[in-house]
N, C-alpha and C positions, 0 to 999 in steps of 0.2 A: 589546507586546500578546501574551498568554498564551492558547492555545485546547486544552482537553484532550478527549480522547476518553471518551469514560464508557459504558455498557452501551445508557443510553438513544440515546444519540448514533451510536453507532457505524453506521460504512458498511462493507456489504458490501464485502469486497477479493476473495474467494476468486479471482476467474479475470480478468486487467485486460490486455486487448488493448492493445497500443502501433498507433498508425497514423500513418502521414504526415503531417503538414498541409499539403503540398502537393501531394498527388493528392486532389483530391475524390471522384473516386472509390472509391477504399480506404478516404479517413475517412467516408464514405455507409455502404460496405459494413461498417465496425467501426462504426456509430453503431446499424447494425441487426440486429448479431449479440444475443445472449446473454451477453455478458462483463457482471462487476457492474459494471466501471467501464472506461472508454476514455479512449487515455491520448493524445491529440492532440500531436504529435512536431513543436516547432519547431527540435529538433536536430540530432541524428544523422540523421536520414531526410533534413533538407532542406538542398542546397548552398548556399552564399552568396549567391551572385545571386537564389535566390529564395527567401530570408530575410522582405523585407519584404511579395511576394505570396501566402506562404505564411499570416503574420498576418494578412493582409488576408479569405482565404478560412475562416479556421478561424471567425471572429467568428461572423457567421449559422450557420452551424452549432451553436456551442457554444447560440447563443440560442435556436435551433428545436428542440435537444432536450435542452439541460440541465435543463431543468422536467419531463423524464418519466424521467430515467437520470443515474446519476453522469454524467461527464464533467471529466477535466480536463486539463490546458497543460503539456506538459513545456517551458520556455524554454531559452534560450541562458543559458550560466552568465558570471558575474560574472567582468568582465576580458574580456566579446566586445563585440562592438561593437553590438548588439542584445537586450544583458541589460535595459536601463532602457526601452528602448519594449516589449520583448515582457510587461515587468510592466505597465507602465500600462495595453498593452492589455487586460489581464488584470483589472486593476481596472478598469475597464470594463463589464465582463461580470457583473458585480453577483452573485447568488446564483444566475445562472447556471452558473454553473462550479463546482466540487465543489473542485477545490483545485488550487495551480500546484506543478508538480514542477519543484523547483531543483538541476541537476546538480554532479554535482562538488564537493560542501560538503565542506568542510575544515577549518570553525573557524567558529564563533557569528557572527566579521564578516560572513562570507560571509550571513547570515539577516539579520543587522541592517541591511543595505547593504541587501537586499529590503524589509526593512522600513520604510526610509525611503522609499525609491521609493515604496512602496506607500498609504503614509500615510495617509488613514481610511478606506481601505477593510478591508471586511472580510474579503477573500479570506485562506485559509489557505496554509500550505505542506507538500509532503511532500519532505523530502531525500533528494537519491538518492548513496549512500554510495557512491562508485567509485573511493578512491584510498588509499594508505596512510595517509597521512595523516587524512583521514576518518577510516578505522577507527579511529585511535590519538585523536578527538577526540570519537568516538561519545558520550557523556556528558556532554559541555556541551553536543553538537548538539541531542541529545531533549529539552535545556530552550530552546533558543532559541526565539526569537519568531515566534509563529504556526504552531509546527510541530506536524500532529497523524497524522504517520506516517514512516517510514524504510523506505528499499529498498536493499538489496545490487545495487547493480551490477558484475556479473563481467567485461564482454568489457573494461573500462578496468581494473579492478582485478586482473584475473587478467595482463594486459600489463604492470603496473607491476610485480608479481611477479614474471614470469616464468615464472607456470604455463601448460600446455597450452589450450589451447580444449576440450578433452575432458576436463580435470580431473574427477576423481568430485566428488558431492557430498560425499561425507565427506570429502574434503578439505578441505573450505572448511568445518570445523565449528567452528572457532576465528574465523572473523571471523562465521558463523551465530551462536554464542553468545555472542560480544560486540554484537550488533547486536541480540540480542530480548532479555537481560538488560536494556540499557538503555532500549530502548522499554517495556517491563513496567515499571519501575522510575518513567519517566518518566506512565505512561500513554496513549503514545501507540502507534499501529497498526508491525508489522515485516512486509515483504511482500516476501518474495522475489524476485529479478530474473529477467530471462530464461534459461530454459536456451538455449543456443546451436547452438539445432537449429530445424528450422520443421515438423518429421514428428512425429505423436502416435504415438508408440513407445515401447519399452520403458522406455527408456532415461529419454523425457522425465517420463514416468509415475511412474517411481523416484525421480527427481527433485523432484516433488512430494509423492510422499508422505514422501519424507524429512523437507522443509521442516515439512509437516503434522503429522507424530509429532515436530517437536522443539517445535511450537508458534505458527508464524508464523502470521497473519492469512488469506495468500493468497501468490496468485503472479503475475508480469508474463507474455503468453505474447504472443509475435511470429506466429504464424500463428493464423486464427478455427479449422482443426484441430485446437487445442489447447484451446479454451476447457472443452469438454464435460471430459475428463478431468482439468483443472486445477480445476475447481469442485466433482466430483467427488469429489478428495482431499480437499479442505479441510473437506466436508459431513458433517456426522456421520450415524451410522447409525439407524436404526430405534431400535434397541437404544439406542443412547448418549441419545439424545432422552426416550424414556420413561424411563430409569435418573436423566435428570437432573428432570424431571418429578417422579419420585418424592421426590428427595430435596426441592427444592423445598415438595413437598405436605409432606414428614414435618417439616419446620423449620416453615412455616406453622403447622401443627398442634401443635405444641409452644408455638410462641412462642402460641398462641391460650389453651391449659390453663395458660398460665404457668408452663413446665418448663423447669431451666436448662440441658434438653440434649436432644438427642433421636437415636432409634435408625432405626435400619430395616435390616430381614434381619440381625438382631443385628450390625449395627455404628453404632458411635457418629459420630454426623455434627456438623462443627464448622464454620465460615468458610470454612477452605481449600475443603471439599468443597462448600458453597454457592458460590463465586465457582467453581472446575470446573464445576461447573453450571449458573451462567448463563451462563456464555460460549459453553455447547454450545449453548443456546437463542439465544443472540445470532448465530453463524453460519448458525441458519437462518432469522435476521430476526425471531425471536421476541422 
């Protein structure tokens, strides 16, 4: 089952809290922040033993407010002992849920074993890239099945490396550009993982706008302190809004006179500068 992203379609990612699913409280408090999307954590956040209370507790939630706001299921990855119920519960939650995030993908099986699980539902998936492996599989992942985004996960992928937990962002500009290459390529959404900090600082700040001027969708932010200046980076300006505005108008109006080209502020405007300019309208939901 093949599900791609298109201009019309597309979901706000700029600022996507990650929360608990086993504190109801935290995933309360991230269900009523301002994040585009909330990312309900049957993983890392929650220990084994309350694995199965944790699925039990996210259900009603996802259903009370998946109908007014993204909202989707990070699960346990393929080879736990809770990858196959936490999808079914998942298909479950019908167009409740905005999409399930499948950790740890390392190879197309990894999506098709979801896939099977999954079977006519029509939940999607977004892969969360966190191992070397992953990286070096990035290009068959963004064609797998039901996949209609990718996320750099650092704090597994920077351990399997060997980098610091303080790593710069430019550091990571080689697995940055292999992972929006291929989502672009693919069609599908590239959204940055978390920086590994929980303070909106300089630091984290730079870190988004890096992500932002190389191109990504959005960013994952583990504290709701973070949301405002992660949504922030991703938003285009006043300026970038009407500049694509205009181009938009000056192509309309061409294509209208039946011109095979069309100008504005003496330069010549062609597809590439038309798809630049809807995507600026498309991250502000236009």
């Amino acid at each position: 089952m093949r599900f791609s992203v298109t201009f019309e379609q597309h979901v706000r990612r700029r600022a996507v809290l990650v929360a608990p699913g086993s504190d109801e409280r935290k995933a309360s408090k991230a269900l009523a922040s301002a994040a585009d999307e909330v990312v309900l954590d049957l993983e890392d956040a929650v220990t084994p033993a309350q694995k199965d209370a944790a699925r039990d507790l996210i259900a009603p939630l996802v259903r009370e407010h998946g109908g007014r706001r993204t909202v989707s299921v990070r699960i346990n990855g393929r080879g736990t002992a809770w990858f196959e119920d936490d999808l079914r519960a998942c298909a479950e939650l019908g167009d409740a849920l905005a999409s399930i995030v499948i950790p740890k993908v390392e190879s197309t099986a990894d999506l098709a074993e979801a896939d099977r699980v999954l079977g006519p539902s029509h939940a999607v998936v977004q892969a969360l890239i966190e191992t070397p492996a992953g990286v070096q599989r990035i290009d068959e992942i963004v064609d797998g099945p039901r996949v209609t985004g990718v996320i750099i996960g650092y704090a597994d992928l920077g351990a399997a490396l060997g980098r610091s937990r303080t790593t710069a962002p430019e550091h990571w500009i080689y697995v940055q550009d292999r992972v929006l290459h291929a989502a672009r390529a693919a069609g599908v959404q590239a959204v940055d993982g978390p920086f590994l900090g929980i303070a909106d600082d300089d630091a984290f700040r730079h870190s988004a706008h890096w992500v932002a001027d190389l191109g990504f969708d959005g960013k994952w932010v583990i504290h709701p302190a973070q949301i405002d200046s992660a949504a922030a980076a991703f938003t285009p300006t006043g300026e970038q809004v009407e500049a694509a505005r205009k181009v938009l108008a000056a192509l309309d109006e061409a294509e209208a006179r039946g011109a095979g080209a069309a100008q504005l502020d003496g330069q010549m405007l062609d597809e590439a500068v038309a798809v630049a300019a809807r995507r600026t309208l498309t991250k502000i939901g236009a």
